[in-house]
TORDORO-908644 format. One record per residue (C-alpha): residue number from 1; residue in three letters; chain; z, y, x. Coordinates in Angstrom, 3 decimals, padded with zeros to 6 digits, always signed. Layout:
N
resi,resn,chain,w,v,u
NUM,ala,A,Z,Y,X
...
***
This chain:
90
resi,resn,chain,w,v,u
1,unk,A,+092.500,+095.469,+090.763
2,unk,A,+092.666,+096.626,+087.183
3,unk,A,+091.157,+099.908,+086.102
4,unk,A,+093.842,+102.562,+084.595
5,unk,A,+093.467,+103.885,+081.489
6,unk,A,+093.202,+107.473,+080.721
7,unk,A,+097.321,+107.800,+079.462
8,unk,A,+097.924,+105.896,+082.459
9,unk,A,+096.113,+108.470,+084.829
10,unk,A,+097.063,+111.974,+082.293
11,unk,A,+100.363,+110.702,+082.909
12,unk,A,+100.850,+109.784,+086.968
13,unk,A,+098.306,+113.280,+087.204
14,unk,A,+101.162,+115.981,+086.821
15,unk,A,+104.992,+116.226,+086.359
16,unk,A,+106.793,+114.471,+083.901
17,unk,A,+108.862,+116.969,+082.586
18,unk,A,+110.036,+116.922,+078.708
19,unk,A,+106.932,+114.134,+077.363
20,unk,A,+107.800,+111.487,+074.782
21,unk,A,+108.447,+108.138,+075.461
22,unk,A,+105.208,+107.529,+073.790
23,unk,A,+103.601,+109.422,+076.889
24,unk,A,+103.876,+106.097,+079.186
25,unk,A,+100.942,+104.089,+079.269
26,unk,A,+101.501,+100.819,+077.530
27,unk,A,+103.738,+102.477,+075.031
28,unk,A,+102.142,+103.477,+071.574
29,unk,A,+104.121,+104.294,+067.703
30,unk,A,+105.660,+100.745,+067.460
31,unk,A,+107.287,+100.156,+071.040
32,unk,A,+107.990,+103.851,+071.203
33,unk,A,+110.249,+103.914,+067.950
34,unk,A,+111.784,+100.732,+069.448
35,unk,A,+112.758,+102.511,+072.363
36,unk,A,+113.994,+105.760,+070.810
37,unk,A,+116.190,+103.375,+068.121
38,unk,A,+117.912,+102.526,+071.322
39,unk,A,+118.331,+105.787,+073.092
40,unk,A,+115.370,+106.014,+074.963
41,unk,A,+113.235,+109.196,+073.681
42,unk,A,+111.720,+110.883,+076.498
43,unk,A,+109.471,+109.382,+079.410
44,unk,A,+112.451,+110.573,+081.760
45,unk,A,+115.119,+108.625,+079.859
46,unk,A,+112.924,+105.633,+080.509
47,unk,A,+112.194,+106.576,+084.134
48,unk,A,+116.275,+106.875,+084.275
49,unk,A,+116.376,+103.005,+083.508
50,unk,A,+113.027,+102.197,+086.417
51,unk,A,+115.526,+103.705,+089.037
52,unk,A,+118.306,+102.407,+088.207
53,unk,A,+116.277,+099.487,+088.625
54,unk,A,+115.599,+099.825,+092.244
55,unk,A,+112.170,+100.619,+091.233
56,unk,A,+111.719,+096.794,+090.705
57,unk,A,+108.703,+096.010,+088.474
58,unk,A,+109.635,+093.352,+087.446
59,unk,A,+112.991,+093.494,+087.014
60,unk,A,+111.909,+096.827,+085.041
61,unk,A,+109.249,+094.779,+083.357
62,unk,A,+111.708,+091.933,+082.408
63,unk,A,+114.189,+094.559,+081.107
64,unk,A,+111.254,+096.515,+078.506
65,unk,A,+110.098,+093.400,+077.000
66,unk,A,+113.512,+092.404,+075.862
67,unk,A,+114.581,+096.409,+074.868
68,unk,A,+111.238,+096.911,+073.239
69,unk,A,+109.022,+093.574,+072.474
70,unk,A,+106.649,+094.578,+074.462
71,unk,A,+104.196,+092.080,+075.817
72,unk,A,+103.852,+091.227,+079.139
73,unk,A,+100.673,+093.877,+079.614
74,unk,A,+102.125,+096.383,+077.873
75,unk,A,+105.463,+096.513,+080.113
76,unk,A,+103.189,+095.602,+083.087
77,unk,A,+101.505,+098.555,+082.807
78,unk,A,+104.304,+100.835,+081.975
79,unk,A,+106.396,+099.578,+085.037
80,unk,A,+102.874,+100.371,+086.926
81,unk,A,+102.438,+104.083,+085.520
82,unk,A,+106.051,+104.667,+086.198
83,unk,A,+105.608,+103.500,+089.812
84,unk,A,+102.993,+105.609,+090.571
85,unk,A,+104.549,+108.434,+088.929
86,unk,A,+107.163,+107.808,+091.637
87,unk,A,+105.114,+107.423,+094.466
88,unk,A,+103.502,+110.766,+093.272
89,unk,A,+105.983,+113.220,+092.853
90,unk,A,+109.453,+111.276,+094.208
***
């Protein structure tokens, strides 16, 4: 199993309430102003589109590399934060 990184675990640690989309792990400046171009500003908003999702990762991960560029371990580990997020506090 791969080790977190400290976003990924300051993140899942606590409620999400208003944090940028910058806030997810796997998300720095670039993919963040991607995502906000597009409507997607706040961690939530992007949580919004994991649900509606089904919580499907990859589904989830499929759907963040085509809205952002991301690469396949930076949505991988966004669609993992996000999960654990939920399993946390959902």
């Amino acid at each position: 199993m791969s080790t977190t990184s400290q976003k990924h675990r300051d993140f899942v640690g606590e409620p999400m309430g208003d944090k940028p989309v910058t806030s997810l792990s796997g998300i720095g400046e670039t993919l963040g102003k991607k995502l906000e171009e597009q409507g997607f500003d706040k961690a939530f908003v992007v949580l919004g589109q994991f649900l509606l999702l089904k919580k499907d990762t990859e589904m989830f991960t499929e759907w963040l590399k085509d809205a952002s560029g991301a690469n396949s371990r930076q949505a991988g580990s966004c669609a993992q934060c996000l999960k654990e997020w939920c399993d946390a506090f959902l």
